[in-house]
C-alpha positions as CSV (number, residue, x, y, z in Angstrom):
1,X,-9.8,-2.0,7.5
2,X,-13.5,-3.5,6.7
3,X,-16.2,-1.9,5.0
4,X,-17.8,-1.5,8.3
5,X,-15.3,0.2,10.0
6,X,-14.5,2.8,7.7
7,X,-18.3,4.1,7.6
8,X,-18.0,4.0,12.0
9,X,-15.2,5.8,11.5
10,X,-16.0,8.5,8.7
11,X,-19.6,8.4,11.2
12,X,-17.7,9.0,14.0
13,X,-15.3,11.9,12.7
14,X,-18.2,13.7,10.5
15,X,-21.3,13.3,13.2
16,X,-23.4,11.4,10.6
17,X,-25.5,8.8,11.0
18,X,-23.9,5.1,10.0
19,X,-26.6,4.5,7.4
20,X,-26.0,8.5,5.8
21,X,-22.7,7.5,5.2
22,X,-22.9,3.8,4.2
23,X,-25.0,5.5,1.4
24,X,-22.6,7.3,0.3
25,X,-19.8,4.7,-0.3
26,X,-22.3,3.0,-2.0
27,X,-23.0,5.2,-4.4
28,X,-19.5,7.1,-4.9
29,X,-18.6,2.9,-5.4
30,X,-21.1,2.9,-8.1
31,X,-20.2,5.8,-10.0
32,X,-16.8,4.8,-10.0
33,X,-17.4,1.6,-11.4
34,X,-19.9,3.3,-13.7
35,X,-17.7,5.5,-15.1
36,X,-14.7,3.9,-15.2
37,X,-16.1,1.1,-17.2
38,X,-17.4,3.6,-19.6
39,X,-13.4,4.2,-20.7
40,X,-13.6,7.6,-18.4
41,X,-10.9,8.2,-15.6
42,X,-11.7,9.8,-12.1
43,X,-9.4,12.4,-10.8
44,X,-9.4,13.2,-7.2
45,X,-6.9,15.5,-6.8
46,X,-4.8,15.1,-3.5
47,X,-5.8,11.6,-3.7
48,X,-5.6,9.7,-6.8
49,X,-6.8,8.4,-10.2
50,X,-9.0,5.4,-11.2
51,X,-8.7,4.3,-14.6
52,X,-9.4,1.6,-16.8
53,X,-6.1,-0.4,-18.3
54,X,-5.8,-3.0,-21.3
55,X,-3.3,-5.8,-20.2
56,X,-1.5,-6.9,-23.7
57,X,-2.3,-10.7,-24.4
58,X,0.1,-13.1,-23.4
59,X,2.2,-16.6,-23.7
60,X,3.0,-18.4,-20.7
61,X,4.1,-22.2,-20.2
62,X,3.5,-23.9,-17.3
63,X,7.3,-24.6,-15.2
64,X,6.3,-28.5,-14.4
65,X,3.7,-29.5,-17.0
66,X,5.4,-27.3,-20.0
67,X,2.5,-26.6,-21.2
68,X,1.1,-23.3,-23.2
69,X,-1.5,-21.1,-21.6
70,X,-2.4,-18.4,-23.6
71,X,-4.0,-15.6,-21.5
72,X,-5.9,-13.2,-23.6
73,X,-6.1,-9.3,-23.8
74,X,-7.9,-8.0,-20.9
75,X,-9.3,-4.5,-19.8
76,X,-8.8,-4.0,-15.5
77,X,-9.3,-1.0,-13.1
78,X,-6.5,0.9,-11.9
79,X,-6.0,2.9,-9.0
80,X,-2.5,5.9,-9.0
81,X,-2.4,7.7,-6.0
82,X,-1.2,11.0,-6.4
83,X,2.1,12.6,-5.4
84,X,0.5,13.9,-1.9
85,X,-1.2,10.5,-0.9
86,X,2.4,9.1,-1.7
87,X,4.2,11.4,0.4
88,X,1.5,11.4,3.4
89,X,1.6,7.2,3.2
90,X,5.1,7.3,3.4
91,X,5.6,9.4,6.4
92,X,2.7,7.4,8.2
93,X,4.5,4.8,7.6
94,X,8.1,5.9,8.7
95,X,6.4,7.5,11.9
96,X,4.8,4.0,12.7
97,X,8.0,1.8,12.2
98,X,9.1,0.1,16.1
99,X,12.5,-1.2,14.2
């Protein structure tokens, strides 16, 4: 799913106007980012948790070449979705499957 359709269909389900709501995944997208670069960790609950993670530095050699890349310590954003969005995926998933 696009940008786009998720603020026709949040539009479509809540009676707001496209631009209302394109505002406001803009800026609960910028407060996220904001905060979670700031070291601080968004809980929604039912939903999930952004956070910011430090990836270790590491060794790695090349299979053909041999050679050493070092790739250093590094600081990315994480999503967890809680227990409930687990559970809910899961079953939308097994309710979906033509196998």
């Amino acid at each position: 799913m696009t940008k786009q359709a998720l603020i026709e269909a949040i539009a479509a389900k809540t009676h707001h106007a496209e631009g209302l709501v394109s505002e406001i995944i803009e800026a609960f997208k910028s407060e996220v980012m904001q905060q979670v670069s700031s070291g601080n960790q968004i809980t929604i609950r039912r939903f999930g948790t952004f956070k910011s993670v430090t990836r270790k530095a590491k060794v790695l050699r090349k299979i053909q070449s041999k050679e050493i890349v070092e790739i250093p310590e590094r600081t990315i954003v994480k999503f967890v979705p809680s227990k409930e969005f687990k559970v809910e995926g899961s079953r939308s998933f097994q309710a979906s499957d033509d196998y």
